[in-house]
mmCIF file of the C-alpha atoms, coordinates in Angstrom:
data_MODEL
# 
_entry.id   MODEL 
# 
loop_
_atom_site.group_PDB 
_atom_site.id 
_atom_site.type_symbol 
_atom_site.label_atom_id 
_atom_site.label_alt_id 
_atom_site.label_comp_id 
_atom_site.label_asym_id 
_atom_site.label_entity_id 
_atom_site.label_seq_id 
_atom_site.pdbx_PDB_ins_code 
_atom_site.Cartn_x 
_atom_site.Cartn_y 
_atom_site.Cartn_z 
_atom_site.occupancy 
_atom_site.B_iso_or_equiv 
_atom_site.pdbx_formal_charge 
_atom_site.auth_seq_id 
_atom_site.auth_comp_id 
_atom_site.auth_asym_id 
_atom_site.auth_atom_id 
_atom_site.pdbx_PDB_model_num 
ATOM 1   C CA . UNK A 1 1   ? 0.000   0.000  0.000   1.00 0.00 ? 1   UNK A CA 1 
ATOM 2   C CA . UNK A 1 2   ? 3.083   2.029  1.078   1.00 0.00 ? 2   UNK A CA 1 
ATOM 3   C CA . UNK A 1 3   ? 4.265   1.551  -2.576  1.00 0.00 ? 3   UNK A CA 1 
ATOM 4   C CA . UNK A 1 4   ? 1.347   2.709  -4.230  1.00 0.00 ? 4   UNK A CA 1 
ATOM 5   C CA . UNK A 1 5   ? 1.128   5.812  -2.308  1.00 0.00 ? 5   UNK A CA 1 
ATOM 6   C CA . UNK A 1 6   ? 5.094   6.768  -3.286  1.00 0.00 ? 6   UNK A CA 1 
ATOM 7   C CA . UNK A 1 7   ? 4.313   5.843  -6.656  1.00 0.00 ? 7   UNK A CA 1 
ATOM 8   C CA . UNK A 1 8   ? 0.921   8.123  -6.825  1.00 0.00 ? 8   UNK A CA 1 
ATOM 9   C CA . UNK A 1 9   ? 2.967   11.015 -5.195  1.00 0.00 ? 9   UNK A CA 1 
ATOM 10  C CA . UNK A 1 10  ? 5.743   10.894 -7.674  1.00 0.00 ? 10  UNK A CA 1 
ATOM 11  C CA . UNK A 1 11  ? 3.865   10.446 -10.485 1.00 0.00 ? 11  UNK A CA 1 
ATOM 12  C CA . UNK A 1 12  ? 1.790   13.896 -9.628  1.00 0.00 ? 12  UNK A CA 1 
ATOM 13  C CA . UNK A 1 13  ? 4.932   15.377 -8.805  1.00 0.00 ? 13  UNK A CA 1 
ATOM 14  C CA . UNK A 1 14  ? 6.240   14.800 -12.361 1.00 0.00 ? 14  UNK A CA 1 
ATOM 15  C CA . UNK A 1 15  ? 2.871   16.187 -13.639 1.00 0.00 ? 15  UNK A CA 1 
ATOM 16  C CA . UNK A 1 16  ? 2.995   19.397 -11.676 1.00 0.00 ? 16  UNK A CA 1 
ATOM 17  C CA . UNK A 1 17  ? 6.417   19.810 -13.028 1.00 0.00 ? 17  UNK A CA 1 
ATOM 18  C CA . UNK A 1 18  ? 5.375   20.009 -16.998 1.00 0.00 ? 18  UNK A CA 1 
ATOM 19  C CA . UNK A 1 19  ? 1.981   21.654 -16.223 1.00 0.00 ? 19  UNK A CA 1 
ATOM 20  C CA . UNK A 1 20  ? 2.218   25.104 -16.637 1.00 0.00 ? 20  UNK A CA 1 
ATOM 21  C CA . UNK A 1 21  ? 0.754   27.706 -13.594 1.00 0.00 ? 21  UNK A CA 1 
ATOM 22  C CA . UNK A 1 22  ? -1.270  30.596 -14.816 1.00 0.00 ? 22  UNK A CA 1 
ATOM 23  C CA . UNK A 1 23  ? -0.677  33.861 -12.421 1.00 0.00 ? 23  UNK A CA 1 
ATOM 24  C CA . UNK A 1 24  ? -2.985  37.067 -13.088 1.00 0.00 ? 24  UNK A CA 1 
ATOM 25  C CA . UNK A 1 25  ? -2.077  40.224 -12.014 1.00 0.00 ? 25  UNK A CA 1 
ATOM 26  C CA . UNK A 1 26  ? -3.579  43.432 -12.143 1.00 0.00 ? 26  UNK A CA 1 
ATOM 27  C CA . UNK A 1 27  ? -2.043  46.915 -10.997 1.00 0.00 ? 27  UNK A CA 1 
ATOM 28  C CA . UNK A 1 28  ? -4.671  50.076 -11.252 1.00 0.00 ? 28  UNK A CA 1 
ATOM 29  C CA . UNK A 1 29  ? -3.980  53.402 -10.533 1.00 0.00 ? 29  UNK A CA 1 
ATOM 30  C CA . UNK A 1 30  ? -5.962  56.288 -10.698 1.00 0.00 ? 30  UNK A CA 1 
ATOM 31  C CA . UNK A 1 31  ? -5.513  60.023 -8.953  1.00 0.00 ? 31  UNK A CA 1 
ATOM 32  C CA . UNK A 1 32  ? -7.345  58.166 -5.585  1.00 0.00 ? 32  UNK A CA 1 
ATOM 33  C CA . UNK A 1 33  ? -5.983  54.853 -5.002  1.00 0.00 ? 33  UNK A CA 1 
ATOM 34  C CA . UNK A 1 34  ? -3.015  52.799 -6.305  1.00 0.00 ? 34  UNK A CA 1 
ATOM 35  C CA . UNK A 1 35  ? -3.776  48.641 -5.755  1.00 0.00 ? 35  UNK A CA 1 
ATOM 36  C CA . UNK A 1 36  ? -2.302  44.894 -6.629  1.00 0.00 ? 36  UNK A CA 1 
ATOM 37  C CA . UNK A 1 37  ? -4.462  42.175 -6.738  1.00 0.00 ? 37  UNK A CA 1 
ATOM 38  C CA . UNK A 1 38  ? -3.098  38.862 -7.978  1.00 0.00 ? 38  UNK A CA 1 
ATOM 39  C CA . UNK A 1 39  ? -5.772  36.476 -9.055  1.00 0.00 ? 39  UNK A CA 1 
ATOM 40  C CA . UNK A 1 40  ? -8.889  37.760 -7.272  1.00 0.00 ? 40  UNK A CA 1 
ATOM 41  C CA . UNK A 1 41  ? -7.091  38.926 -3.719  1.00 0.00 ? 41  UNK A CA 1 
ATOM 42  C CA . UNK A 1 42  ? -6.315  42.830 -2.768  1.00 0.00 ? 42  UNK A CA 1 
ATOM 43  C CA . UNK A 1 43  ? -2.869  42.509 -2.309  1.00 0.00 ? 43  UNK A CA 1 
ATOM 44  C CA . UNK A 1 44  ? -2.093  46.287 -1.887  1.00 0.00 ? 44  UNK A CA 1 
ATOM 45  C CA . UNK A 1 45  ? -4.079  49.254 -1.536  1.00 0.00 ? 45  UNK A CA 1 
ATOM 46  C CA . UNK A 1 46  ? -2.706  52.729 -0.521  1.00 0.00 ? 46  UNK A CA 1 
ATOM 47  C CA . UNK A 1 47  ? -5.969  54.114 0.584   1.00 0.00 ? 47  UNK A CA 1 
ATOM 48  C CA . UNK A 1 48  ? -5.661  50.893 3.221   1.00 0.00 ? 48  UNK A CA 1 
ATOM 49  C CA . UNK A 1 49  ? -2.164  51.846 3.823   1.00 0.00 ? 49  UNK A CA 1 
ATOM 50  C CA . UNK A 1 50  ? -2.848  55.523 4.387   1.00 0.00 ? 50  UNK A CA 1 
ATOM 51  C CA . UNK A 1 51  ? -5.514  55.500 6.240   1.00 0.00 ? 51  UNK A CA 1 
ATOM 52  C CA . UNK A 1 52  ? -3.918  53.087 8.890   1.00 0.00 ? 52  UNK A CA 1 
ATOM 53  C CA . UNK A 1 53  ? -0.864  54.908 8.845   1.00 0.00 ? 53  UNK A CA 1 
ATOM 54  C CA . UNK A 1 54  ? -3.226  57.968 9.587   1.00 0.00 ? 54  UNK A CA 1 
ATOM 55  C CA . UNK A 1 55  ? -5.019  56.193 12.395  1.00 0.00 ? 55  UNK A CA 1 
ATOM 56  C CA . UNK A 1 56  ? -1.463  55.176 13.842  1.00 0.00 ? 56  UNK A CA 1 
ATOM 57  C CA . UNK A 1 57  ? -0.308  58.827 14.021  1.00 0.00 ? 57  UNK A CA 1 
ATOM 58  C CA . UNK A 1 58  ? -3.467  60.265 15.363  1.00 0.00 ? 58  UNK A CA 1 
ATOM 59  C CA . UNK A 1 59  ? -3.025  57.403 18.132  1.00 0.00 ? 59  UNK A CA 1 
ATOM 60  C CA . UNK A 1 60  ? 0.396   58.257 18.679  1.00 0.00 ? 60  UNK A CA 1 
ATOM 61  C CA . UNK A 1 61  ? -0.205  62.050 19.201  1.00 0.00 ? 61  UNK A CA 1 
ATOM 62  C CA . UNK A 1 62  ? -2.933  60.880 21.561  1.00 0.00 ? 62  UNK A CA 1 
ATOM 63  C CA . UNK A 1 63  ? -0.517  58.654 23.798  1.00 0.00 ? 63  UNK A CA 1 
ATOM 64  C CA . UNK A 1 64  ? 2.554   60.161 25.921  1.00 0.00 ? 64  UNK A CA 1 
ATOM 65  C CA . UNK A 1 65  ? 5.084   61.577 24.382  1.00 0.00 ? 65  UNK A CA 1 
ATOM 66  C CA . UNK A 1 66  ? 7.750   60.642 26.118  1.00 0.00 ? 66  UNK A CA 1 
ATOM 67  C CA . UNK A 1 67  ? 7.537   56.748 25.000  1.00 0.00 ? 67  UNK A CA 1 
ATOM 68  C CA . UNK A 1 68  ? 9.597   55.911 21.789  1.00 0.00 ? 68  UNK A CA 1 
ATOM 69  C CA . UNK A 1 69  ? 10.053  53.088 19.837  1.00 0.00 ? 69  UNK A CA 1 
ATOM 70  C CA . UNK A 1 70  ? 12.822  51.071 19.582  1.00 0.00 ? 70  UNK A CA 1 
ATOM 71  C CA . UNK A 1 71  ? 14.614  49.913 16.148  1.00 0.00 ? 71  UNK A CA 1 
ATOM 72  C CA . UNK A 1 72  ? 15.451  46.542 16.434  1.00 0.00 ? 72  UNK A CA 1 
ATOM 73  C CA . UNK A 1 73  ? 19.369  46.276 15.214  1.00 0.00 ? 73  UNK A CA 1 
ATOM 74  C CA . UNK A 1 74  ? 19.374  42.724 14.031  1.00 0.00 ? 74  UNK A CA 1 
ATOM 75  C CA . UNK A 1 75  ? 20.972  42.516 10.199  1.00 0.00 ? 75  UNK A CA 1 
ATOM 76  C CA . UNK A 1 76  ? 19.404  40.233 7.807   1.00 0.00 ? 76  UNK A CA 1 
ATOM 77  C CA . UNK A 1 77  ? 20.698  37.147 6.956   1.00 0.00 ? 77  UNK A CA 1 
ATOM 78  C CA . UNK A 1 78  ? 20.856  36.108 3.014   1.00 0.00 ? 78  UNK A CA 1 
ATOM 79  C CA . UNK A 1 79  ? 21.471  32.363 2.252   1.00 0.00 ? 79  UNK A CA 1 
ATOM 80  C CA . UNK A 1 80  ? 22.689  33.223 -1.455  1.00 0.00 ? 80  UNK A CA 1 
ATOM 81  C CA . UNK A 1 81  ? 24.491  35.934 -1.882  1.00 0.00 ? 81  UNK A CA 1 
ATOM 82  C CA . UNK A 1 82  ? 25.525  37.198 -5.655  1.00 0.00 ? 82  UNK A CA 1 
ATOM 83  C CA . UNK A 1 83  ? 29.020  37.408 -6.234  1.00 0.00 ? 83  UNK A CA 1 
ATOM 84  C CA . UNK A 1 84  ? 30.556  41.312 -6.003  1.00 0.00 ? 84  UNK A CA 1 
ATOM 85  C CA . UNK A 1 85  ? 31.505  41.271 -9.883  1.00 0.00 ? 85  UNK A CA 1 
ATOM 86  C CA . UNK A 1 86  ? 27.825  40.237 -10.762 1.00 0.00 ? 86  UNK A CA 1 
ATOM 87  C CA . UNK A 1 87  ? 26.541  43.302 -12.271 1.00 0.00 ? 87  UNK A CA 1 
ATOM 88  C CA . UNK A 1 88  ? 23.225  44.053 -13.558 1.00 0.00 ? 88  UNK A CA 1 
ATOM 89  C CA . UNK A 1 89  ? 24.084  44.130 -17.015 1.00 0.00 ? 89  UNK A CA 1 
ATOM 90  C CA . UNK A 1 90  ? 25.771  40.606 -16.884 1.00 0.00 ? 90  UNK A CA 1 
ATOM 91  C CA . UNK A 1 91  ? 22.260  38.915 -15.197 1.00 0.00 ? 91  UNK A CA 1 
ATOM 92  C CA . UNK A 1 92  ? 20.027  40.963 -17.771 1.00 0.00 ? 92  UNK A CA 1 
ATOM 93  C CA . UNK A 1 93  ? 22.317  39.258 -20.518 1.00 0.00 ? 93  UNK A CA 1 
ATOM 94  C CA . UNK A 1 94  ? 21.649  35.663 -18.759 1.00 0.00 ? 94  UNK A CA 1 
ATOM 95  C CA . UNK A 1 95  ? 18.020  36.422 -19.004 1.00 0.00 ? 95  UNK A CA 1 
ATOM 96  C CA . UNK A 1 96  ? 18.069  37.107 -22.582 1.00 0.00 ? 96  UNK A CA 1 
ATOM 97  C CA . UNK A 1 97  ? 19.904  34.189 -23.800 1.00 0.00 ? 97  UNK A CA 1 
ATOM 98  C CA . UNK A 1 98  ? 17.759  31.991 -21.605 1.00 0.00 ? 98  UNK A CA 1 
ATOM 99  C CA . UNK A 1 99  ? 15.376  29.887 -23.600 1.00 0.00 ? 99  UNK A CA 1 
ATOM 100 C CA . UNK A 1 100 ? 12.959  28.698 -20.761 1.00 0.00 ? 100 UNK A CA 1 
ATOM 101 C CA . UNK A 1 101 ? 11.681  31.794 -20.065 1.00 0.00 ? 101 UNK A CA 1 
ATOM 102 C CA . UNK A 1 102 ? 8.088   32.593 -18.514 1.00 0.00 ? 102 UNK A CA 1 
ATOM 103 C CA . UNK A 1 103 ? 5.159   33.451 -21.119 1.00 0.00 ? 103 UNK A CA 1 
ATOM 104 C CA . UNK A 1 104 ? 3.422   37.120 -20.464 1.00 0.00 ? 104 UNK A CA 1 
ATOM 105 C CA . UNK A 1 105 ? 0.174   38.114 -21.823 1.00 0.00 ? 105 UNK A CA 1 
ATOM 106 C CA . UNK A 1 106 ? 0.224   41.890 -20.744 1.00 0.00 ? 106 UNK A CA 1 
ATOM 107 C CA . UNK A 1 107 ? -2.743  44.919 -21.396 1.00 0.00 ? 107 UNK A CA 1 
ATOM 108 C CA . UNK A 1 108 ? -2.492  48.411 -20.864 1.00 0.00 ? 108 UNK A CA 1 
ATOM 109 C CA . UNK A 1 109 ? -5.157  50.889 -20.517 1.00 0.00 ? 109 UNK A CA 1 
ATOM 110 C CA . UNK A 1 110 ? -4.215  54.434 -20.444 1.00 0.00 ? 110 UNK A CA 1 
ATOM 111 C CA . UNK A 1 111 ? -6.827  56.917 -19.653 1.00 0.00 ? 111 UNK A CA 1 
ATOM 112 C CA . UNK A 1 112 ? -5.628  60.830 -19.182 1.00 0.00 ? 112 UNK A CA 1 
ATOM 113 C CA . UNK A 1 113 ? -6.213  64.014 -20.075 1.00 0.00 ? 113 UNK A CA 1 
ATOM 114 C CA . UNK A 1 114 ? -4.483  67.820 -19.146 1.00 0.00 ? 114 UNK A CA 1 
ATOM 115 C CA . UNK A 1 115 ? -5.830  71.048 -18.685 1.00 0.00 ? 115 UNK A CA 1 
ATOM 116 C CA . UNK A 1 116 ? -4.243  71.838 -22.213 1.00 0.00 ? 116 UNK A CA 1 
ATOM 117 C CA . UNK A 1 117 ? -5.052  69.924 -25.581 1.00 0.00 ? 117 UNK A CA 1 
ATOM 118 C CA . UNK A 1 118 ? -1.647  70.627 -26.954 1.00 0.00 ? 118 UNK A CA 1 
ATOM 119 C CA . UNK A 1 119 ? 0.413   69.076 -24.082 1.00 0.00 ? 119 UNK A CA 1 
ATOM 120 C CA . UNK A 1 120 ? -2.216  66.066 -23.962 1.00 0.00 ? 120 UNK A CA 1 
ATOM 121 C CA . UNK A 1 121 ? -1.584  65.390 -27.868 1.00 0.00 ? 121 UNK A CA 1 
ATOM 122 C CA . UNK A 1 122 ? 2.164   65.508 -26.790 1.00 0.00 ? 122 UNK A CA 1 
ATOM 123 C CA . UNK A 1 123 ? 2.005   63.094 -23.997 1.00 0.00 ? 123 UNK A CA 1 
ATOM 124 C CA . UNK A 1 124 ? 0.198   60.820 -26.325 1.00 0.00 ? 124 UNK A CA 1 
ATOM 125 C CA . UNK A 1 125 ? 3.033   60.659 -28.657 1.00 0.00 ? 125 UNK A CA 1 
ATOM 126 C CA . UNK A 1 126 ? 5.675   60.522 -26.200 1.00 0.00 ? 126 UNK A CA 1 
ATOM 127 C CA . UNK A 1 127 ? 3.067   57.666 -24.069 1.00 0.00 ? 127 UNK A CA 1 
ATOM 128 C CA . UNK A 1 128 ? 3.355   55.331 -27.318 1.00 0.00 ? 128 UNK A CA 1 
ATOM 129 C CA . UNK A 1 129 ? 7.044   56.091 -27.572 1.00 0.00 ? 129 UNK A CA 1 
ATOM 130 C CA . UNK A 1 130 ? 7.754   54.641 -23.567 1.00 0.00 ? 130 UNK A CA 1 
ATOM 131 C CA . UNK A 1 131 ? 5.240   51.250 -24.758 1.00 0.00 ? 131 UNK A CA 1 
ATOM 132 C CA . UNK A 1 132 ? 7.611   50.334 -27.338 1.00 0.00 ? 132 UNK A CA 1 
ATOM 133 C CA . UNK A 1 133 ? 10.448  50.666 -24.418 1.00 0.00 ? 133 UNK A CA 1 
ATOM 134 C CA . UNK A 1 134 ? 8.714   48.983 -22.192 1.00 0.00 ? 134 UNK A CA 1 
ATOM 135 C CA . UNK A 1 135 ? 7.900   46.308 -24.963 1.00 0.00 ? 135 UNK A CA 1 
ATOM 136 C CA . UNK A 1 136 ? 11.572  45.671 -25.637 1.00 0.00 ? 136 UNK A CA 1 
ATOM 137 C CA . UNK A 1 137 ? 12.338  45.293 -21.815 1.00 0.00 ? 137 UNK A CA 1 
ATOM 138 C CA . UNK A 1 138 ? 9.761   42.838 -21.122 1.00 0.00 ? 138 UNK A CA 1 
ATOM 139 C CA . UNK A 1 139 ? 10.982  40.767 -23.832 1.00 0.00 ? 139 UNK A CA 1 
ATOM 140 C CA . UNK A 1 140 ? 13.825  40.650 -22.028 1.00 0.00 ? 140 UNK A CA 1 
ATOM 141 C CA . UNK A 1 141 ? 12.630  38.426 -19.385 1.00 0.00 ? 141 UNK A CA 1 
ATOM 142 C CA . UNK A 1 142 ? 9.537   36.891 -20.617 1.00 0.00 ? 142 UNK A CA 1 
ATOM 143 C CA . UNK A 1 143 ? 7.988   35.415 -24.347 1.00 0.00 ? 143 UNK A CA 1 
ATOM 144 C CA . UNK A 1 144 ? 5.458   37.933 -25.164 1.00 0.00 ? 144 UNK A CA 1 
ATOM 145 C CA . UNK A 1 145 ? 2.596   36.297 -26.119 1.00 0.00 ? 145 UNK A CA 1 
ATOM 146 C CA . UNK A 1 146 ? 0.296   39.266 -26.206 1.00 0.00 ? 146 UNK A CA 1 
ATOM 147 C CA . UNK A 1 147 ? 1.158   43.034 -25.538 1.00 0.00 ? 147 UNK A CA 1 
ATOM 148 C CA . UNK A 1 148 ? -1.714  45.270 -25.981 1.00 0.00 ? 148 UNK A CA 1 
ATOM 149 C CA . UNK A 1 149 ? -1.107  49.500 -25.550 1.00 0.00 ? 149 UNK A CA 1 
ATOM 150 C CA . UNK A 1 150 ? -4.809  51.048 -25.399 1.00 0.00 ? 150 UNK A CA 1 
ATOM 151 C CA . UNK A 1 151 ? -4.098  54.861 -24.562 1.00 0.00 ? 151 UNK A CA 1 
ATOM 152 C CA . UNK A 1 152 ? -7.491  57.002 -24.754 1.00 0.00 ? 152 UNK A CA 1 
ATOM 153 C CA . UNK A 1 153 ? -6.534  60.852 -24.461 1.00 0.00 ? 153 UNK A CA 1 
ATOM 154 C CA . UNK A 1 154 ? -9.178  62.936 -23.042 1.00 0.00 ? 154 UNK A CA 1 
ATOM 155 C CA . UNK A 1 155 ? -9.168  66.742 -24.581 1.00 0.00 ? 155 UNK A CA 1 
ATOM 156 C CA . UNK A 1 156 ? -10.912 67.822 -21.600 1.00 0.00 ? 156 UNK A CA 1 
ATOM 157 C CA . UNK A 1 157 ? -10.071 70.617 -19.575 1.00 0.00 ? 157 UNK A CA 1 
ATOM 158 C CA . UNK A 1 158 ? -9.049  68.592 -16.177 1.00 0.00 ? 158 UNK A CA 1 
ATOM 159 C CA . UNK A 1 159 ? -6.431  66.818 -15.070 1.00 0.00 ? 159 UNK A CA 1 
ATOM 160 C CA . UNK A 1 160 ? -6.994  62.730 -15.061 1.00 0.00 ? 160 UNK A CA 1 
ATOM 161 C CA . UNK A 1 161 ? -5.010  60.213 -14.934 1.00 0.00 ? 161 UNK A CA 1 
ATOM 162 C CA . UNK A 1 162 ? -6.300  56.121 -15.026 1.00 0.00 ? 162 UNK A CA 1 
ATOM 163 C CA . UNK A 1 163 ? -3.792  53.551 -15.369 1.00 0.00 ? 163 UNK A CA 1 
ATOM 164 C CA . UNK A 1 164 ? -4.660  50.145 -15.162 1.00 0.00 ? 164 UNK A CA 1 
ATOM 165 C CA . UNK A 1 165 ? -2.353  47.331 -16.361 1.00 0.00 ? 165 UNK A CA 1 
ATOM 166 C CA . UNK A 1 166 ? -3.941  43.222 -16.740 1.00 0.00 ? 166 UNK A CA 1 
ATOM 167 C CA . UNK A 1 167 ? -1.838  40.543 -17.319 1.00 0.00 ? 167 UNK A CA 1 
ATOM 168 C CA . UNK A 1 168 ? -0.842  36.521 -17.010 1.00 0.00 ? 168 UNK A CA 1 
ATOM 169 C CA . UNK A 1 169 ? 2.380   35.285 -16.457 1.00 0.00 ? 169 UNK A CA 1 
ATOM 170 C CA . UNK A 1 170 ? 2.473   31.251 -16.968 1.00 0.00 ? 170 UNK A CA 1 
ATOM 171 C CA . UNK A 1 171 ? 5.252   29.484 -15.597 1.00 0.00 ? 171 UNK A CA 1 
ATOM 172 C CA . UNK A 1 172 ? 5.476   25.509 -14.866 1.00 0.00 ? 172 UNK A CA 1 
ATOM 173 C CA . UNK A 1 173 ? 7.465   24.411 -12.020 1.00 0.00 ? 173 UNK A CA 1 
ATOM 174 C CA . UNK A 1 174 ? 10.469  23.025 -14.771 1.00 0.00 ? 174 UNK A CA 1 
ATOM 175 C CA . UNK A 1 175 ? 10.952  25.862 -15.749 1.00 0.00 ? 175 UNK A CA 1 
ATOM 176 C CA . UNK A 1 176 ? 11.859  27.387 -12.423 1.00 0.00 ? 176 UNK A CA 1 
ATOM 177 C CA . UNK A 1 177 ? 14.171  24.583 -11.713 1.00 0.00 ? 177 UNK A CA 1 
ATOM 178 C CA . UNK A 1 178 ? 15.888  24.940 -15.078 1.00 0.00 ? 178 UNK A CA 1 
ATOM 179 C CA . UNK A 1 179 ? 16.384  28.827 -14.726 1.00 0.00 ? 179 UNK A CA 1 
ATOM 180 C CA . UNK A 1 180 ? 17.734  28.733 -11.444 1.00 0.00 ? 180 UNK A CA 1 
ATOM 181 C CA . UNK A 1 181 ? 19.949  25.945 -11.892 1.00 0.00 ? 181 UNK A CA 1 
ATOM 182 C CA . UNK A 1 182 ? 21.663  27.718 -14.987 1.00 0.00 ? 182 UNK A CA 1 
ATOM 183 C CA . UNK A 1 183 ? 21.762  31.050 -12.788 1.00 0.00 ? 183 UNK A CA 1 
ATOM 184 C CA . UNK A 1 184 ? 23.705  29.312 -10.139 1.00 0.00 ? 184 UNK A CA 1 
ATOM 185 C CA . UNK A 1 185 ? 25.920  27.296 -12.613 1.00 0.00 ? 185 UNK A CA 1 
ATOM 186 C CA . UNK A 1 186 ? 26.762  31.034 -13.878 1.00 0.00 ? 186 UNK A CA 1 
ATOM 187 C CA . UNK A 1 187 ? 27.077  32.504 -11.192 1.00 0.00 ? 187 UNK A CA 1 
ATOM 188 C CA . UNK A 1 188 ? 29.556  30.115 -10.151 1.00 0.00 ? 188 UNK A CA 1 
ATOM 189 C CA . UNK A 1 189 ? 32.037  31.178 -12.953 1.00 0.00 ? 189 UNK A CA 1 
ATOM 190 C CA . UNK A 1 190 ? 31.755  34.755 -12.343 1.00 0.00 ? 190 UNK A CA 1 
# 
């Protein structure tokens, strides 16, 4: 029985290795709240942030003022450190002669405006000019299967600013192993 469990729990083992993991991601900002979610969870929110960090001071003001809070001067401990002569143009040149790299399907949606239609026409143009940069930079470090730019300028006379940014990064478990392994055989011979 013992040998039919090991053999069922290696078997799915080798099948979460080749199956590839779908992670969604969404960043939005607008002029009132910056957030991360990753699939369907609020991972960040500054409103959340502010506002508690707001509650903490208005406590704090409240409470003596002669208490203070002590750092804590432990250092952090690092189990892998890079070597000193890695740079970051020598690991961005590892990433983009890696072959097993992670797939990204990536959208953009740009929504803005300026108190002045000239300057918003000009941000337009120099908008689609940074999402060809950004393009070539993702490539970089992921396959891009999909990379989709929608920028919507407002000629209104406000200022407003929506940013919101959807995307899918799929990655199997292989993968990982294979990347890292080549990253620490290189890092070796540096």
């Amino acid at each position: 029985m013992l040998k039919f469990f090991l053999l069922f729990l290696l078997l799915l083992l080798l099948v979460l290795l080749f199956f590839p993991i779908n992670l969604k991601f969404k960043l939005v900002f607008s002029e009132k709240d910056f957030k991360i979610n990753l699939y369907k969870f609020e991972i960040l929110s500054l409103n959340k942030i502010l506002g508690a960090h707001k509650e903490k001071k208005e406590i704090s003001k409240k409470g003596n003022k002669d208490t203070k809070i002590k750092k804590s001067s432990k250092k952090k401990r690092t189990f892998l450190k890079p070597p000193s002569n890695l740079t970051i143009a020598k690991l961005i040149k590892l990433l983009t002669k890696s072959k097993f790299k992670p797939s990204l399907k990536i959208v953009l949606d740009l929504n803005f405006s300026s108190e002045d239609a000239a300057l918003t026409a000009i941000l337009y143009g120099f908008i689609h000019q940074i999402l060809s940069l950004i393009y070539t930079r993702l490539d970089c470090f992921f396959k891009l299967k999909k990379f989709t730019g929608n920028i919507n300028p407002k000629f209104n006379n406000e200022n407003y600013l929506f940013f919101e940014v959807q995307g899918i990064i799929t990655i199997n478990f292989a993968q990982i192993i294979y990347i890292g392994f080549l990253y620490l055989l290189n890092f070796k011979k540096l």
